[in-house]
DSSP file (Angstrom, degrees, kcal/mol; ACC not computed):
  #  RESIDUE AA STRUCTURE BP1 BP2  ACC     N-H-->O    O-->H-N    N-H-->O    O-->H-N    TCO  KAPPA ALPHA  PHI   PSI    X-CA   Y-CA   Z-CA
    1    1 A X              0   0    0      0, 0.0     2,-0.3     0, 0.0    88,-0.1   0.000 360.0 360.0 360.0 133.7  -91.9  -99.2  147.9
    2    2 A X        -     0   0    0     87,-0.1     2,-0.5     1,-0.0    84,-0.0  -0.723 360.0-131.9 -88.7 132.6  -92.9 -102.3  149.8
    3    3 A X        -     0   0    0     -2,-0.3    -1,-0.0     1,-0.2    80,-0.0  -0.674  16.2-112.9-106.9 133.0  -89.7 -102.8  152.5
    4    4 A X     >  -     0   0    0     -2,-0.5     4,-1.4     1,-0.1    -1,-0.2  -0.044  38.1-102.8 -41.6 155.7  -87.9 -106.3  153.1
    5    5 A X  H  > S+     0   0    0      2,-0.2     4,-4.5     1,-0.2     5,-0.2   0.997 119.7  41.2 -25.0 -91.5  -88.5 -107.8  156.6
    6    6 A X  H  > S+     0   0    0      1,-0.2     4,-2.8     2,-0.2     5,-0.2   0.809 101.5  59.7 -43.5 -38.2  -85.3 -106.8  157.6
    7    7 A X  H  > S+     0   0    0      1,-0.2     4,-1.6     2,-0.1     5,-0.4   0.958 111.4  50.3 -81.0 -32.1  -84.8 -103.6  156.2
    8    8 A X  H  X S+     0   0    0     -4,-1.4     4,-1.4     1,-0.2    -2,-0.2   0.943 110.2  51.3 -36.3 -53.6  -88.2 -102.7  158.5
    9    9 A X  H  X S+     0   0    0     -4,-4.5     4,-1.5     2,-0.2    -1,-0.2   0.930 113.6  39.2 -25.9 -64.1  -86.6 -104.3  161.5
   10   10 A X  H >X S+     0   0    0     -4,-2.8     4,-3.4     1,-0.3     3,-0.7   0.970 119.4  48.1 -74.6 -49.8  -83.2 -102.3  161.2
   11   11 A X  H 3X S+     0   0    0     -4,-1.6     4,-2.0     1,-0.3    -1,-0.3   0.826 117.6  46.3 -66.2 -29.3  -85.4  -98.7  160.1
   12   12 A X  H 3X S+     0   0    0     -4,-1.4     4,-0.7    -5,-0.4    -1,-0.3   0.837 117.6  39.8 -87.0 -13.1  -87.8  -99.6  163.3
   13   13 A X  H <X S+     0   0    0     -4,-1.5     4,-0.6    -3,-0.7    -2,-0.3   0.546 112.9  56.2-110.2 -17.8  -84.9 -100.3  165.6
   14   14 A X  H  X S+     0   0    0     -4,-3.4     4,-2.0    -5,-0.2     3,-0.4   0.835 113.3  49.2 -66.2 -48.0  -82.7  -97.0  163.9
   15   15 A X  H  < S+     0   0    0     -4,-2.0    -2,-0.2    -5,-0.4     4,-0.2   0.664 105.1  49.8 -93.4  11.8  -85.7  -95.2  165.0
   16   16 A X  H  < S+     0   0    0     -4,-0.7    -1,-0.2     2,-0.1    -3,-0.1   0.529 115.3  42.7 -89.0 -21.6  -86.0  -96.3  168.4
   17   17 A X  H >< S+     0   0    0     -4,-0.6     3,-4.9    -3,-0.4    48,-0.3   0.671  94.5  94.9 -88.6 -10.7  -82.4  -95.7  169.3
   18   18 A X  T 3< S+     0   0    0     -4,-2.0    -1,-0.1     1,-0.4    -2,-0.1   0.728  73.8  65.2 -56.8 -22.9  -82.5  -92.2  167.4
   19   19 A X  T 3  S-     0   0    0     -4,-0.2    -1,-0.4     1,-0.1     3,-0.1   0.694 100.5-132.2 -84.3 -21.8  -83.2  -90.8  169.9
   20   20 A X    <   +     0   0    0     -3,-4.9    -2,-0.1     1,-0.3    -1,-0.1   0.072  65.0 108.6 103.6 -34.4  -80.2  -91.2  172.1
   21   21 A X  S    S-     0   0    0     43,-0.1    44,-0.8     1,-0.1     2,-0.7  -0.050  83.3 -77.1 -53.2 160.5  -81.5  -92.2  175.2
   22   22 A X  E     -A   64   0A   0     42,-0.2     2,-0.2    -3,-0.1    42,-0.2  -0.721  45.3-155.8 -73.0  96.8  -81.3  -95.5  176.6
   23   23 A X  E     -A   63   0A   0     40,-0.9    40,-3.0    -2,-0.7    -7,-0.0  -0.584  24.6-114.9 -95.4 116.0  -83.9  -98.7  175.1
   24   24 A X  E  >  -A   62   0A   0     -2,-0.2     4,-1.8    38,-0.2    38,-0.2  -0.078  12.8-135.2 -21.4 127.7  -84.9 -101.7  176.9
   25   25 A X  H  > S+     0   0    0     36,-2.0     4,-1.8     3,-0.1    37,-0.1   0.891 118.3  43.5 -58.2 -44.5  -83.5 -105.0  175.4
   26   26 A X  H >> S+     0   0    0     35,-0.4     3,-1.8     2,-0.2     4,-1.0   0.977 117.1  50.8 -69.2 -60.7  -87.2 -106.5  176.0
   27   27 A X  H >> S+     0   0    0      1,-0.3     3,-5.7     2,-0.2     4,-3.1   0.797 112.0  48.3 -13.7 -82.7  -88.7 -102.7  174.4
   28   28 A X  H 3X S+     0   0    0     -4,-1.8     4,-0.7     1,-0.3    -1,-0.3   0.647 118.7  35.5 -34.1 -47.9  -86.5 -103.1  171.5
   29   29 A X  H <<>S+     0   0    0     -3,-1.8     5,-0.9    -4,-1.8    -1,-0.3   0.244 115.4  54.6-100.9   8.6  -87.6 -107.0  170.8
   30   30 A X  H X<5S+     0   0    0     -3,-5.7     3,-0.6    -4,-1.0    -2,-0.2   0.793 111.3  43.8 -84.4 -53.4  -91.2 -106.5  171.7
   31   31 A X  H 3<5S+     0   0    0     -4,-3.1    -2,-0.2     1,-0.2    -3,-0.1   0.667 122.9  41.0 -53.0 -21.4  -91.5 -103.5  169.1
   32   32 A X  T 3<5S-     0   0    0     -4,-0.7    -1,-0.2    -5,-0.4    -3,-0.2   0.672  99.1-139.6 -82.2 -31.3  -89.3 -105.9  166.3
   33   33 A X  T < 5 +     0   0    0     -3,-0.6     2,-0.3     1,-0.2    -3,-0.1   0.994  56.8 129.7  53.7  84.7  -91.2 -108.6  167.3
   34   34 A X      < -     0   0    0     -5,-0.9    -1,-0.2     1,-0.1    -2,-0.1  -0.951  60.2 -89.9-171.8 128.1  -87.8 -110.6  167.1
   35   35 A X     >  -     0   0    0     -2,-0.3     4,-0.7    -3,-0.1    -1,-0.1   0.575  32.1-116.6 -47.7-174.2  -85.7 -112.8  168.6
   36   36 A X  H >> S+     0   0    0      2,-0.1     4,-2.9     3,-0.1     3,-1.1   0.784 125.4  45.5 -79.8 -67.2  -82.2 -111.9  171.2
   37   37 A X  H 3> S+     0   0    0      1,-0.2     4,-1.4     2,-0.2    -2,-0.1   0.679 113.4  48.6 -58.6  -2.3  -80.2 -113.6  168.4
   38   38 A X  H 3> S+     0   0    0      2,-0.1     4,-2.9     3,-0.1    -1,-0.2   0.879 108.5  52.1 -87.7 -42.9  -82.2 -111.6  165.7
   39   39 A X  H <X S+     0   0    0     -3,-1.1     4,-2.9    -4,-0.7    -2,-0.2   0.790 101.0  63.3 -70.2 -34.1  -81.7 -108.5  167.4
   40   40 A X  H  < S+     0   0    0     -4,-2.9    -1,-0.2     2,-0.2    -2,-0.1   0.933 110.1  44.7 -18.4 -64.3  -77.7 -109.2  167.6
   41   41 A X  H >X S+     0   0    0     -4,-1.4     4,-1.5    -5,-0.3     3,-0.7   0.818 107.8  48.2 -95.1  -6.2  -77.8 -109.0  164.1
   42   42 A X  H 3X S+     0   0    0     -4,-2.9     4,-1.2     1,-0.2     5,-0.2   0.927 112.5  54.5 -69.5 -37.5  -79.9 -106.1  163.3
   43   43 A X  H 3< S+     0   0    0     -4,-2.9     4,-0.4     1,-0.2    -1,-0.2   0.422 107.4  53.0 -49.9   2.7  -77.6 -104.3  165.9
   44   44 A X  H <> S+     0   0    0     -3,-0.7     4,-0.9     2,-0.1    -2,-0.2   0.624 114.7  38.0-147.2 -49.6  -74.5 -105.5  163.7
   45   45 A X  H  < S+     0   0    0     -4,-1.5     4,-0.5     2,-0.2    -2,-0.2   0.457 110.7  58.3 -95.7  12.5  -75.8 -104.0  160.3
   46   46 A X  T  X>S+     0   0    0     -4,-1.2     4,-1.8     2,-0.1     5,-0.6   0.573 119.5  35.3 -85.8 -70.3  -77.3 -100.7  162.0
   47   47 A X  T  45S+     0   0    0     -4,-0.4     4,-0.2    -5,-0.2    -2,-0.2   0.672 123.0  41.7 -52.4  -2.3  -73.7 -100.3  163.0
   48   48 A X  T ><5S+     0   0    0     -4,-0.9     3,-0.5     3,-0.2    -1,-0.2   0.899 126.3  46.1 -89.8 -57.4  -71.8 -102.0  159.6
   49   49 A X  T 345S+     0   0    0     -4,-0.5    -2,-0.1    -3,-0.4    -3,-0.1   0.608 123.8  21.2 -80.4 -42.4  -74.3 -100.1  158.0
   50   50 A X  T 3<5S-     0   0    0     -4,-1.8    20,-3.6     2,-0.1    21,-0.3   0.156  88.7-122.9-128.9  14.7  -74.6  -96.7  159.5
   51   51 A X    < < +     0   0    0     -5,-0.6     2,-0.3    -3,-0.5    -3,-0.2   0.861  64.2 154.6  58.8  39.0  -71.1  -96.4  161.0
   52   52 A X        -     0   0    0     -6,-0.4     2,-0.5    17,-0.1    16,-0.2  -0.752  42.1-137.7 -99.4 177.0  -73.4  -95.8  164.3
   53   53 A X  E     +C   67   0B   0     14,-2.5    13,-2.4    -2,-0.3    14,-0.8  -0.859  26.6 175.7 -87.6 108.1  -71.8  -96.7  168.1
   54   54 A X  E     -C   65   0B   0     -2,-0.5     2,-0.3    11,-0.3    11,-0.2  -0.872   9.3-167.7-111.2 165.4  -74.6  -98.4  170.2
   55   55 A X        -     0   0    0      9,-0.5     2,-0.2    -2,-0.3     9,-0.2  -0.930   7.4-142.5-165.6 124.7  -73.2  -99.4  173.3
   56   56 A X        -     0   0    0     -2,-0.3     2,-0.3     7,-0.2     7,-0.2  -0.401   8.8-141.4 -86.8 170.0  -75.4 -102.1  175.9
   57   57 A X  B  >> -B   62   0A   0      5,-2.6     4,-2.1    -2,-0.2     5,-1.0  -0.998   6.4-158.2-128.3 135.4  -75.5 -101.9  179.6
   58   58 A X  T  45S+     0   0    0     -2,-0.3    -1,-0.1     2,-0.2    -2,-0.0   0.751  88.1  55.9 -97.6 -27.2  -75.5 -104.8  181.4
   59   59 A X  T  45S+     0   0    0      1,-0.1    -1,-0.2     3,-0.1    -2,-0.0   0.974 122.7  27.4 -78.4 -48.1  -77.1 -103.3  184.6
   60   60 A X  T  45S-     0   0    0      2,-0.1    -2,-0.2     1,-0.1    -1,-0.1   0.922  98.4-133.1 -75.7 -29.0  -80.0 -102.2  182.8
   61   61 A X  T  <5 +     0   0    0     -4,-2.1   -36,-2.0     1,-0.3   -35,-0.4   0.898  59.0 130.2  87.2  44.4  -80.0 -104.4  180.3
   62   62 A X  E   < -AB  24  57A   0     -5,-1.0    -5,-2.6   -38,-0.2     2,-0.3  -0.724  54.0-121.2-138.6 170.3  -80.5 -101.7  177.5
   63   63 A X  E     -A   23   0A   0    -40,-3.0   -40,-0.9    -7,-0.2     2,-0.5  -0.776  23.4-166.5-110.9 141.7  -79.2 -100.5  174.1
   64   64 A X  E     -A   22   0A   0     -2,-0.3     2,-0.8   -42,-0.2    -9,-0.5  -0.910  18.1-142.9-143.0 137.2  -77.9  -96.9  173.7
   65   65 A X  E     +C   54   0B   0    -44,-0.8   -11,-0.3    -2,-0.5     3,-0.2  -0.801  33.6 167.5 -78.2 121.7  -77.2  -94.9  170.1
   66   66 A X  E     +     0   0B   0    -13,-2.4     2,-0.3    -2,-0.8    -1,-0.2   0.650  62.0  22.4 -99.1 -15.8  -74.1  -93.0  171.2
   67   67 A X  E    S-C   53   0B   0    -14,-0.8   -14,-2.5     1,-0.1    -1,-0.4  -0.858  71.2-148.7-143.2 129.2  -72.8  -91.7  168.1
   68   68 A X    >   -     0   0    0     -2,-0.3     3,-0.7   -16,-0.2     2,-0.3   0.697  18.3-176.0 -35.8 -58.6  -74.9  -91.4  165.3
   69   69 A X  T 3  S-     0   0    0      1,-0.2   -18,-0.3   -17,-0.1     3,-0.2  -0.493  81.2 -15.1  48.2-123.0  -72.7  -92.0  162.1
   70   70 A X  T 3  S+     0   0    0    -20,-3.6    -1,-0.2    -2,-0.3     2,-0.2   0.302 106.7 113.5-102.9  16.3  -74.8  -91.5  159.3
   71   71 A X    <   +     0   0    0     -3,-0.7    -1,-0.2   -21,-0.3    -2,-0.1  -0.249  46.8 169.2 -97.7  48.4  -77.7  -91.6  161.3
   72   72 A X    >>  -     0   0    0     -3,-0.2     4,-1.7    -2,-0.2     3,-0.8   0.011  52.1-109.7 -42.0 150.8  -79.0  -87.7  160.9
   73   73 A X  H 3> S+     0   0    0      1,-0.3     4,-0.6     2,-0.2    -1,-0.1   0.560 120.5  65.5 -58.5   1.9  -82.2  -86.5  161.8
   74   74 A X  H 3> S+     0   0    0      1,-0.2     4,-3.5     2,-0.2    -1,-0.3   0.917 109.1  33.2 -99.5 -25.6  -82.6  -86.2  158.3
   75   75 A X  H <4 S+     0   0    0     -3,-0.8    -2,-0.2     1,-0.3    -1,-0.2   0.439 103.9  63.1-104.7  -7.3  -82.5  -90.0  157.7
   76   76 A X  H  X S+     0   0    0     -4,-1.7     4,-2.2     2,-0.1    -1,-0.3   0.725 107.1  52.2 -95.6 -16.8  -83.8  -91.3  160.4
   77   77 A X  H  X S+     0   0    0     -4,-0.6     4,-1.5    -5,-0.3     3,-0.4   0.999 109.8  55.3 -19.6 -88.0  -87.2  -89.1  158.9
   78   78 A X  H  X S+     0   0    0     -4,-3.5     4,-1.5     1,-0.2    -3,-0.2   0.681 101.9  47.0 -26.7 -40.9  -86.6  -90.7  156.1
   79   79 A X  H  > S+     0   0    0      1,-0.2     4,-0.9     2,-0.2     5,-0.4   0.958 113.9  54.5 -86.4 -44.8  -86.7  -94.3  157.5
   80   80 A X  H  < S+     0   0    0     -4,-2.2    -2,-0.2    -3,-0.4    -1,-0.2   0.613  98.1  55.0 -85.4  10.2  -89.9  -93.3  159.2
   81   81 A X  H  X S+     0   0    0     -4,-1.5     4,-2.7    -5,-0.1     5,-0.3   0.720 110.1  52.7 -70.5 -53.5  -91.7  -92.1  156.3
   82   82 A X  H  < S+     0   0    0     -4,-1.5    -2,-0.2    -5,-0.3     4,-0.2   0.774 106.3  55.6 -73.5  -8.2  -90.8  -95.9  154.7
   83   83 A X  T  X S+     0   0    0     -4,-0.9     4,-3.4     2,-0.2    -1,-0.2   0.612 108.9  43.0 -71.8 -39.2  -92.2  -97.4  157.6
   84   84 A X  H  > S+     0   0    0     -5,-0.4     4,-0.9     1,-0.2    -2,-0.2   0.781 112.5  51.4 -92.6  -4.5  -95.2  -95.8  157.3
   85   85 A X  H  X S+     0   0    0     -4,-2.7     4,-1.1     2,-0.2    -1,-0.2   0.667 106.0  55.6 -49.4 -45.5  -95.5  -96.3  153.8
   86   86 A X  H  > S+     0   0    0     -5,-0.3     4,-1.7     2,-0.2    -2,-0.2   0.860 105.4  53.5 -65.9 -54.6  -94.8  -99.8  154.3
   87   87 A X  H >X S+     0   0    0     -4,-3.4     4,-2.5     1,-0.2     3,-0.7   0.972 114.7  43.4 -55.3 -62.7  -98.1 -100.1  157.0
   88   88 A X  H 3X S+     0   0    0     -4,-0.9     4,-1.6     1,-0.2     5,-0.3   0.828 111.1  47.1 -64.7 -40.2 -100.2  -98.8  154.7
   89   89 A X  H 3X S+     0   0    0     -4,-1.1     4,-0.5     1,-0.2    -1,-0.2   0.885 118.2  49.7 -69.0 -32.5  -99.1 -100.7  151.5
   90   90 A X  H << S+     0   0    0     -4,-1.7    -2,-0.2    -3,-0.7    -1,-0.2   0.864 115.4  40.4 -66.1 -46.6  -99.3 -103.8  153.9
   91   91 A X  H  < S+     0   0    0     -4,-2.5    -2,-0.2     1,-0.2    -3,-0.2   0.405 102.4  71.4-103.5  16.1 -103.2 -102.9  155.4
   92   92 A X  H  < S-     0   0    0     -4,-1.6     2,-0.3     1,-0.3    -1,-0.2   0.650 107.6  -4.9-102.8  -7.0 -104.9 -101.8  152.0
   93   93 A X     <  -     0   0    0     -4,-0.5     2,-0.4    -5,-0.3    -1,-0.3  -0.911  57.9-112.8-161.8 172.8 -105.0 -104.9  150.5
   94   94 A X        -     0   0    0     -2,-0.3     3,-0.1     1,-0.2    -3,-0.0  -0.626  24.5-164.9 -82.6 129.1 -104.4 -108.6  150.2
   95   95 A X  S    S-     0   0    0      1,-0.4     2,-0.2    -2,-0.4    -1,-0.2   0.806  70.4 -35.0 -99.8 -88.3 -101.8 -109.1  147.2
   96   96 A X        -     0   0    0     -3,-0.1     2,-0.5     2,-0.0    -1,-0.4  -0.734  48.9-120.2-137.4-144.7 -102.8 -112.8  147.3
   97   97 A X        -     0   0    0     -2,-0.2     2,-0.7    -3,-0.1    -3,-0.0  -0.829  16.9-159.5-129.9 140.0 -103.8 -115.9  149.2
   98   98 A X        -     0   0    0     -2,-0.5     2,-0.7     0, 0.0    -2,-0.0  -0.869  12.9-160.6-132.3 127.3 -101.5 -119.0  149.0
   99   99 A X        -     0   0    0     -2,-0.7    -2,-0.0     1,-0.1     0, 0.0  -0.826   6.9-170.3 -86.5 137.1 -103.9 -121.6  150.0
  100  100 A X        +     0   0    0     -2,-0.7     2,-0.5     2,-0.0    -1,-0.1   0.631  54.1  99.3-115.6 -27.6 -101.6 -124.8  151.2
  101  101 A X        -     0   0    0      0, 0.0     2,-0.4     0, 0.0    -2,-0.1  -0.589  62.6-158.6 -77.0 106.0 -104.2 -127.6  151.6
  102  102 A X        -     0   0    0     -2,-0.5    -2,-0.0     1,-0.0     3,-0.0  -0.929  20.2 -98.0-113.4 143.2 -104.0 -129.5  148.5
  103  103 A X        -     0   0    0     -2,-0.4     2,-1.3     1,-0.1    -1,-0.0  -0.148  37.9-111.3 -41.6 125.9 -106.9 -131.8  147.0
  104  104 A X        -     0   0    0      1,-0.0     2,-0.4     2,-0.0    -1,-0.1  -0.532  47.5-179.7 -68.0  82.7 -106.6 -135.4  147.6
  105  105 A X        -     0   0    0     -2,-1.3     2,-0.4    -3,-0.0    -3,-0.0  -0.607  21.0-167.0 -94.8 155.8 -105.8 -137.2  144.2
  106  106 A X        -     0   0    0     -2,-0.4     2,-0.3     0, 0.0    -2,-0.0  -0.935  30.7-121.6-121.7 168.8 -105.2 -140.9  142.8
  107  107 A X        -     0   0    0     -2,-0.4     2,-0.2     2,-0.0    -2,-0.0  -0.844  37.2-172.8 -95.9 128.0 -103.8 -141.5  139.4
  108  108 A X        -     0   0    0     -2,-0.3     2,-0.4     2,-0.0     0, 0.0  -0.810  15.8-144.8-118.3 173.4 -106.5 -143.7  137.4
  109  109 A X        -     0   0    0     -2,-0.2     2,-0.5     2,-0.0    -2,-0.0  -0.986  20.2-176.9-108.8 118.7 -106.2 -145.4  133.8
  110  110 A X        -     0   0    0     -2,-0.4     2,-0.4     0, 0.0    -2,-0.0  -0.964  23.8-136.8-122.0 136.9 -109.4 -145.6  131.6
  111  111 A X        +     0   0    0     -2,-0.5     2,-0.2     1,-0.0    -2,-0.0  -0.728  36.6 174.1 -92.4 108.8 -110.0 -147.3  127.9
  112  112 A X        -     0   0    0     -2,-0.4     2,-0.2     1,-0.0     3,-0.1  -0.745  36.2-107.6-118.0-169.6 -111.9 -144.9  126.4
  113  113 A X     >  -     0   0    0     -2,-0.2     4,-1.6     1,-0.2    -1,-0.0  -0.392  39.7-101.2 -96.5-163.1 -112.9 -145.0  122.8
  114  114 A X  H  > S+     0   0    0      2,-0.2     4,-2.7    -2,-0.2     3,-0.4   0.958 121.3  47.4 -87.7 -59.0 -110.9 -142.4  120.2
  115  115 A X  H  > S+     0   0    0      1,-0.2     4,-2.1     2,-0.2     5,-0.4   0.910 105.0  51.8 -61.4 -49.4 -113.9 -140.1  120.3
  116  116 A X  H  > S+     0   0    0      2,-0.2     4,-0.8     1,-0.2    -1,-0.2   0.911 113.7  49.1 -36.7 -45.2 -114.7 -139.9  123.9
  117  117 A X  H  X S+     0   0    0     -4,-1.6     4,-1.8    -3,-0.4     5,-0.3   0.960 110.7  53.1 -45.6 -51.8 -111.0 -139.0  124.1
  118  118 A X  H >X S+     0   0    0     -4,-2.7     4,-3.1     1,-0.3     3,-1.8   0.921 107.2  48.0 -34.2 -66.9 -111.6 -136.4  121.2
  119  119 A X  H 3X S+     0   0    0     -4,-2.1     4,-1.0     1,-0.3    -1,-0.3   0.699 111.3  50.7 -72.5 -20.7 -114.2 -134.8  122.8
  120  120 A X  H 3< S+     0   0    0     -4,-0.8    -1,-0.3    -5,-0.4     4,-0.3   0.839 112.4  47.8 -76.8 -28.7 -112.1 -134.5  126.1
  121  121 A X  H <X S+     0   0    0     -3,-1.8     4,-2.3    -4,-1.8    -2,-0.2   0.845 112.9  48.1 -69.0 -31.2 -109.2 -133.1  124.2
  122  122 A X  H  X S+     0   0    0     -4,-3.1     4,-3.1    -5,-0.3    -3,-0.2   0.944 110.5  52.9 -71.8 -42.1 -111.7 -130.6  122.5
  123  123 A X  H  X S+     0   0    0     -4,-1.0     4,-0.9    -5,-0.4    -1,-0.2   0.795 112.0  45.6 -70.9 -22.0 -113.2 -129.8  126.1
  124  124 A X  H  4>S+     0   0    0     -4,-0.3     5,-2.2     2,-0.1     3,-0.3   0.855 106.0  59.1 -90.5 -24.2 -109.7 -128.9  127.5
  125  125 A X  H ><5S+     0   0    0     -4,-2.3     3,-2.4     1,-0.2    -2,-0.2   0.995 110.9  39.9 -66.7 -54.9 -108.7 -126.9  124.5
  126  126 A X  H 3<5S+     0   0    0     -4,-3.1    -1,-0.2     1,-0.3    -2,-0.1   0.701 120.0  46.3 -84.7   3.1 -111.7 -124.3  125.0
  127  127 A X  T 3<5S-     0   0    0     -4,-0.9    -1,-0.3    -3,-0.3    -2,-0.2  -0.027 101.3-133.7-121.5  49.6 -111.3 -124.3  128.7
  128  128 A X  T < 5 +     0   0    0     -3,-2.4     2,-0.3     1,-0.1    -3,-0.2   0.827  63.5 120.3  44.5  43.8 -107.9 -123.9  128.6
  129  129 A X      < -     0   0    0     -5,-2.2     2,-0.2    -6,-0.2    -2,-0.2  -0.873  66.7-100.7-136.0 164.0 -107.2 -126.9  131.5
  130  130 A X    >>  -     0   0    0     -2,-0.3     4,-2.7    -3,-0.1     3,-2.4  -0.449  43.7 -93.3 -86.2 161.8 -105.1 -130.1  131.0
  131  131 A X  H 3> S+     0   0    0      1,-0.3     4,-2.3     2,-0.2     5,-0.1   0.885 124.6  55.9  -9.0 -83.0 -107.0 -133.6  130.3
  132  132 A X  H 3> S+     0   0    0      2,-0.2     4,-0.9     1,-0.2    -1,-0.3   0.685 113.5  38.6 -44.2 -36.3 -107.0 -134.6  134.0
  133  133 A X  H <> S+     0   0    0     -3,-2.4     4,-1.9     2,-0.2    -2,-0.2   0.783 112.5  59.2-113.3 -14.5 -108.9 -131.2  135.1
  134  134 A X  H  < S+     0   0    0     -4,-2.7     4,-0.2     2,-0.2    -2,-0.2   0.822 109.4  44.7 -42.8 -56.8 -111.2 -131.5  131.7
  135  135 A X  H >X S+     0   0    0     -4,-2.3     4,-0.7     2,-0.2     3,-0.6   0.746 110.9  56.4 -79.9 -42.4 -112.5 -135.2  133.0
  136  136 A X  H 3X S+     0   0    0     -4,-0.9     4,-1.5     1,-0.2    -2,-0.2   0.742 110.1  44.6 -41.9 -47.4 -113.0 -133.6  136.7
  137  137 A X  H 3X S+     0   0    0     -4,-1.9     4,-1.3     1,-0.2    -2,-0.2   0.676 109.3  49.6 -70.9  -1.7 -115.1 -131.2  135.3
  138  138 A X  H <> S+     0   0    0     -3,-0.6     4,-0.7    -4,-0.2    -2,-0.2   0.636 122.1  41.5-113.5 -24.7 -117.3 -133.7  132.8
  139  139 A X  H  < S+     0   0    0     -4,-0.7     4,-0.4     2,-0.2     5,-0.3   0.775 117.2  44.5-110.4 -26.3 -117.7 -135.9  136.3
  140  140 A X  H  < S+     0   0    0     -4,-1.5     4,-0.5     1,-0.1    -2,-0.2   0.998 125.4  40.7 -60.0 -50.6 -118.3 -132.7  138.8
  141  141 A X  H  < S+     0   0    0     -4,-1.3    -2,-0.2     1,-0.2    -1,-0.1   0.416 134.1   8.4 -56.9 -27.9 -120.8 -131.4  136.0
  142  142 A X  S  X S+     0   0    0     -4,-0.7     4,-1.5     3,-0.1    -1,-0.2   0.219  98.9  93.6-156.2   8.5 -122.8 -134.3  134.5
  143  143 A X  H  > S+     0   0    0     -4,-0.4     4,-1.5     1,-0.2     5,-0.1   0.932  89.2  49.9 -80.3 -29.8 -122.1 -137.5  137.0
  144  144 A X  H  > S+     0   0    0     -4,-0.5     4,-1.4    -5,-0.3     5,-0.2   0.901 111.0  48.0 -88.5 -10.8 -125.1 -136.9  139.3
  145  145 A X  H  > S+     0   0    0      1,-0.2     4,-1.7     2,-0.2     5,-0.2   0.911 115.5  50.2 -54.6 -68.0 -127.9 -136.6  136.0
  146  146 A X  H  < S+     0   0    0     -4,-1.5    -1,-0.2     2,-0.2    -2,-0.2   0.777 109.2  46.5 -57.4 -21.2 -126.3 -139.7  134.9
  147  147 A X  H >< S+     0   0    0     -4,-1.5     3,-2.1     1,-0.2    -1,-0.2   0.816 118.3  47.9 -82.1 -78.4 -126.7 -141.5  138.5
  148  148 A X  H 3< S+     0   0    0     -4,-1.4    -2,-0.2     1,-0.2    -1,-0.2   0.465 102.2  55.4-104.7  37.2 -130.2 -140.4  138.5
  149  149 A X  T 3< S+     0   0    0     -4,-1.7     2,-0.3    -5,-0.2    -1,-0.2  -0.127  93.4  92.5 -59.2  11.2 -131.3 -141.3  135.4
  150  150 A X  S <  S-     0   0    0     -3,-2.1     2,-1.0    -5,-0.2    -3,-0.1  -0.587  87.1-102.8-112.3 166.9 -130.3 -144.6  136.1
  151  151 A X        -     0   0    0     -2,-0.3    -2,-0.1     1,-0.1    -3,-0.1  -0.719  40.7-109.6 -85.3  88.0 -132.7 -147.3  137.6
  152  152 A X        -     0   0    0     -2,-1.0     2,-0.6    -4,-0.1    -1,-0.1   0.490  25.3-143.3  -6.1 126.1 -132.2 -148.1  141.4
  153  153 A X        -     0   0    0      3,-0.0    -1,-0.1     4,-0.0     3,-0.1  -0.875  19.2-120.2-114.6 133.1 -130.7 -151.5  142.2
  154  154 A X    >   -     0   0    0     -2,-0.6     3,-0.6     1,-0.1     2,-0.3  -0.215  34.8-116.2 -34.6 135.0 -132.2 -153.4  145.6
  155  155 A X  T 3  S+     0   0    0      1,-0.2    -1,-0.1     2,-0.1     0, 0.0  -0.774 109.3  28.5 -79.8 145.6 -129.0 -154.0  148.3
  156  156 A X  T 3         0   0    0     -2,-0.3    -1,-0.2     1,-0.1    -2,-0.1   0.462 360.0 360.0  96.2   3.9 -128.6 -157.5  148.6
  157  157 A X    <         0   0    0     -3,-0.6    -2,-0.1     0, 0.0    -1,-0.1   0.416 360.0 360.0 -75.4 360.0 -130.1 -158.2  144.8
């Protein structure tokens, strides 16, 4: 099971206090890779969450688990098992690509005859594309034979 943002956050930051000791406020937000105010609020649903007591210090400038709540060795295991489930499901493969750089179009009009159309509708039906991407292929496909089968014209003729 692939784990939200967040619930990664709160399970890497459960298991970095589990231990009981006292955690650097910079540790804690290098290893979350996460903001002060981000870390506020994962500290506010580990404790909502897991009844635990963390309690800062202002001289060190650190976090400390001081009572557990529901945070047993057995389940803080648990949470790092799903983290490392998670890395792996994350570095064996690319689920997909969202490419963001979209293709410059303009909108034309063209007078065709009723059979040129035809034969453009017939050419989007078997490759399953609209009109518009039918006519982008007939021009990618068959525009430069037709340019040079054509006769050269002189500049300046």
């Amino acid at each position: 099971m692939q784990l939200s943002t967040r619930q990664a956050r709160i399970f890497t930051l459960a298991n970095l206090l589990g231990s009981g000791k006292p955690v650097s406020a910079t540790r804690i937000i290098s290893s979350l890779d996460c903001s002060e105010p981000t870390l506020t609020r994962a500290l506010k649903e580990l404790r909502d969450s897991y009844s635990a007591e963390i309690k800062y210090s202002k001289a060190t400038h650190s976090y400390q688990l001081v009572t557990p709540g529901q945070l047993d060795k057995k389940t803080l295991r648990r949470m790092s098992e799903a983290l490392t489930a998670n890395a792996e499901i994350k570095t064996g493969e690319i689920v997909s690509r969202v490419i963001l750089d979209k293709d410059k179009k303009k909108a034309v009009s063209l007078s065709l005859k009723m059979s040129a159309l035809r034969k453009i509708d017939k050419l989007s039906r078997l490759s399953g594309t609209t009109r518009s991407e039918a006519v982008e292929m007939l021009v990618i496909n068959c525009i430069d034979t037709l340019i040079s089968g054509l006769p050269t014209r002189k500049k300046g003729v």
